[in-house]
TISENU-552533 format. One record per residue (C-alpha): x, y, z; residue in three letters. Coordinates in steps of 0.001 Angstrom, whole numbers, plus 500000, padded with zeros to 6 digits. Layout:
// TISENU-552533
XYZala...
END
This chain:
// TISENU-552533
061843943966235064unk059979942059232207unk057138939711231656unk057970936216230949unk056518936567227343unk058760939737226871unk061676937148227884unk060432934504225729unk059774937270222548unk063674938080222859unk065421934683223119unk062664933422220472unk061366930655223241unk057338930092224200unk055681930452227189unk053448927754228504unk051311929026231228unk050700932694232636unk053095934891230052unk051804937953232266unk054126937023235181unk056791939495236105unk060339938601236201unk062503940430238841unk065497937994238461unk066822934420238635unk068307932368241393unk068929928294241132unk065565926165242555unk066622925559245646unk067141929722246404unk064494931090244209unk061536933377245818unk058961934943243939unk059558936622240864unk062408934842240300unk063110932362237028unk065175929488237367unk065948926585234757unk065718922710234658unk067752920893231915unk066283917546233189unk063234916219234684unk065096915331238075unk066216919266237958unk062259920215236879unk060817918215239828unk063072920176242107unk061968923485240206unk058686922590240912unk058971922224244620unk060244926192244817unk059190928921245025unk060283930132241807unk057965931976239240unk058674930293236930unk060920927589234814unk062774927531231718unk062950924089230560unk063879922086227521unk061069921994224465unk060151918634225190unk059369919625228881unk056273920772230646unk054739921352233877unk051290921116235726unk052829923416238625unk054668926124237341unk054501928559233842unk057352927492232006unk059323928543229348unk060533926177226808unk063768926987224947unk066360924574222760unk068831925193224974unk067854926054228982unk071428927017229551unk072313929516226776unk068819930756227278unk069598931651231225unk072518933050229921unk071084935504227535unk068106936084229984unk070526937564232926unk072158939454230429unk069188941058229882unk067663941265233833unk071395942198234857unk072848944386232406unk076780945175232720unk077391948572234582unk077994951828232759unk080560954211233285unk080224958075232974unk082381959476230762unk085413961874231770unk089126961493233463unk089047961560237294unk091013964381238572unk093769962192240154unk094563960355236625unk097870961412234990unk097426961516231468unk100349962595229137unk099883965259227077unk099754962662223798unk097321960397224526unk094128960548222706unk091164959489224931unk087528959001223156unk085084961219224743unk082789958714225713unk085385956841227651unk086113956707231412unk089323957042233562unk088805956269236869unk091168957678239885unk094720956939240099unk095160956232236634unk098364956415234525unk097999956956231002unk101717957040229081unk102724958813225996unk100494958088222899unk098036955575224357unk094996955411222911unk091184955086224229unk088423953924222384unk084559954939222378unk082970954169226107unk086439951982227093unk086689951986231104unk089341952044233048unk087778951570236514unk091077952646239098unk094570952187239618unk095563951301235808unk098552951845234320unk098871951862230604unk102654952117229530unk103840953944225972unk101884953325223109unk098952951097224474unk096167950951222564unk092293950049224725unk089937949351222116unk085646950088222097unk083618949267224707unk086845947211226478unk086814947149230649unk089755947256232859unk089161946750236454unk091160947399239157unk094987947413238910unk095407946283235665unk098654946983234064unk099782947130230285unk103136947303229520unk104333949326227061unk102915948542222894unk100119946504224494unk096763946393221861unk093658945129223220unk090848944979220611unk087553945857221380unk084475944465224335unk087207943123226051unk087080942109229998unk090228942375231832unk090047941784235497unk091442942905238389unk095563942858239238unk096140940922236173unk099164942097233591unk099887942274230469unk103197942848228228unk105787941891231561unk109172940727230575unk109368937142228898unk111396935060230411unk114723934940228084unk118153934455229152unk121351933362227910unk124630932153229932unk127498934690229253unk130734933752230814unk129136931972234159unk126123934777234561unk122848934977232955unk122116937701230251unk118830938859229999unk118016938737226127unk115743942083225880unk111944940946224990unk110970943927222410unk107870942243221154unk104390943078223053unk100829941485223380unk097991941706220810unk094662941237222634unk092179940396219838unk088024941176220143unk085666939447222943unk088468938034225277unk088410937831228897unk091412937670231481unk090386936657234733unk092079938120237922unk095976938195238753unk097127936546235324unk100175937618233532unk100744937407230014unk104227937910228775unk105555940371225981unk106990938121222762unk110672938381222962unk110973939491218739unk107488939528217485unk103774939078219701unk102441936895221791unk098534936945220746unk095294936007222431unk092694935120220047unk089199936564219273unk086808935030221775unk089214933472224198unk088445933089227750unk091097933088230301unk090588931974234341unk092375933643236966unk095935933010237868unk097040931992234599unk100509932145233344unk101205932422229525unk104685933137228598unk106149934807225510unk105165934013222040unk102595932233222764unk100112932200220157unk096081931529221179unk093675930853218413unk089942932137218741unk087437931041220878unk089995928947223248unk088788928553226935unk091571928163229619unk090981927680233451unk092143928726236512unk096129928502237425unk097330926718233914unk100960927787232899unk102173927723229060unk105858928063228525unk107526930426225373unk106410929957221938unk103336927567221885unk100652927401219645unk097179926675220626unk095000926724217130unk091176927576217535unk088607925950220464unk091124924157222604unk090250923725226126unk092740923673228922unk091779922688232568unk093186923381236031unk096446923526236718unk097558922152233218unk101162922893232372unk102287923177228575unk105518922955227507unk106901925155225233unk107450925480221229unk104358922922221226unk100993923325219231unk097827921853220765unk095630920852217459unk092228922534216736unk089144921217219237unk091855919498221507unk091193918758225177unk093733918895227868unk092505917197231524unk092974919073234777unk096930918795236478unk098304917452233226unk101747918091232351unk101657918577228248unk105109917556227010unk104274916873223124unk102060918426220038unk098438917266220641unk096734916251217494unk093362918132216420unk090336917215218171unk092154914522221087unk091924914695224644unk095255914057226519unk095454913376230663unk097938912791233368unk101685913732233963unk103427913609231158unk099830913678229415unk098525910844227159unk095513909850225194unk092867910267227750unk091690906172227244unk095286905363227965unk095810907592231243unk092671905894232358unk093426902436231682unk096785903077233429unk095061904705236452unk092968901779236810unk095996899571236518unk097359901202239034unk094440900822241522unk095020897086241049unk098348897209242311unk097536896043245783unk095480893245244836unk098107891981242555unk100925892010245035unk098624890417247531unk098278887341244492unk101583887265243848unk102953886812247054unk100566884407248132unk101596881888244796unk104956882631246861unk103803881380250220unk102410878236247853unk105042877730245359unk107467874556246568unk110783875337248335unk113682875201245569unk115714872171245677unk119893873157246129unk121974871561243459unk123576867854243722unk
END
């Protein structure tokens, strides 16, 4: 619970109106009761503000209103962002191993950390200061869980797996499974053994049900800051720069490189031993077949420059229309005249 100047004193913003109001939480406009705070990044989305019952607004610095306190920020969306972080803080977790865990004998565990029930914690893994591991986890041989890291429910590590530190892992995802490597040996396929593992670097998040493969010599890596939807597939030795945001049910085949701040969107599918360029865009259900220069946006199946895709998408809407033309010149043109 805080006053809306005790908001606006932490995420440096100003108050216009009653600062004395107390702030019990945030819903959008349309929900908001009492209490709450909402935001309006436009006027269209402040007029609707204003009809609510919400407390109060935060709204651009340019904004105002005759109905409501507001409070006026640079940016009304990192500023709701910070705000809940702050109304809502992330759960805590009391330290100490649940009776049903099975810990080996050689793994260190920070005091300060928690192992919830069911737990499996393999020869020499390592816990760091308040790291959670909330039920059902299974850490393999050497993992290493770094500070203030969460696992949720029924996440795995394979064996070697390092995951740095305020990491969020989420629930039935895994991490360090067998890449997918075979060779053809006299009319059957040989598994070619994948002895590399997974390097999970600081601040990343791994949405629910992904799986991330072990490299098959050396690591695949997820960079510092990345953000990963659910159901994501990223094979092994891949390589993810820092700060890379990838959505729900994309799929990257062996040995890619994505360098730092690309974005890939639904059901995207990267082929492999390709590198996606620095600030590059790929468009929902686009099949990447090629290296994508730094800073372009690609579309469509295979995927292209994004003003090509679109010209050719509009081409194609014209299709009807220009078989209608052409076999009306047809119906017109004169009846050909047989040879003497």
């Amino acid at each position: 619970m805080f006053t809306l100047a005790q908001l606006a004193a932490a995420i440096g913003g100003e108050v216009v109106g009653d600062g004395s109001l107390v702030i019990t939480g945030a819903a959008a406009a349309a929900a908001a009761r009492p209490g709450d705070l909402t935001f309006a990044e436009s006027p269209a989305y402040l007029a609707a503000a204003e009809q609510g019952q919400a407390s109060a607004i935060i709204v651009p610095l340019d904004c105002t209103s005759a109905a409501k306190a507001v409070l006026r920020v640079k940016n009304p969306r990192i500023a709701i962002a910070r705000i809940l972080e702050l109304l809502f803080p992330a759960a805590t977790h009391a330290p100490g191993v649940h009776p049903s865990a099975a810990v080996d004998p050689t793994a260190v565990i920070d005091p300060s950390a928690h192992v919830g029930p069911h737990c499996v914690l393999g020869p020499g893994v390592r816990l760091g200061a308040r790291a959670a591991l909330l039920g059902g986890n299974h850490l393999g041989r050497g993992c290493e869980v770094g500070d203030d890291t969460v696992l949720h429910p029924h996440v795995v590590l394979y064996e070697r797996t390092q995951v740095g530190r305020r990491v969020a892992i989420h629930a039935g995802t895994v991490i360090g499974g067998d890449g997918y490597g075979y060779v053809l040996d006299a009319g059957r396929h040989r598994k070619m053994p994948q002895i590399g593992n997974v390097i999970v670097q600081d601040d990343v998040e791994i949405g629910c049900n992904t799986a991330i493969d072990r490299g098959a010599l050396a690591s695949t890596i997820i960079g510092e800051g990345t953000k990963i939807d659910n159901l994501v597939h990223i094979a092994h030795n891949v390589v993810m720069g820092r700060h890379c945001l990838i959505m729900g049910q994309a799929g990257f085949a062996g040995s890619t490189t994505l360098e730092d701040y690309v974005v890939v969107a639904s059901q995207s599918g990267i082929a492999g031993h390709l590198t996606l360029g620095a600030r590059s865009t790929v468009g929902a259900k686009s099949g990447v077949m090629r290296d994508i220069p730094a800073g372009a946006t690609v579309l469509g199946y295979p995927a292209a420059p994004d003003r090509e895709t679109k010209r050719q998408w509009v081409a194609t809407m014209q299709l009807p229309e220009l078989v209608r033309r052409v076999r009306a010149l047809e119906r017109s043109a004169p009846a050909e005249v047989p040879p003497a």
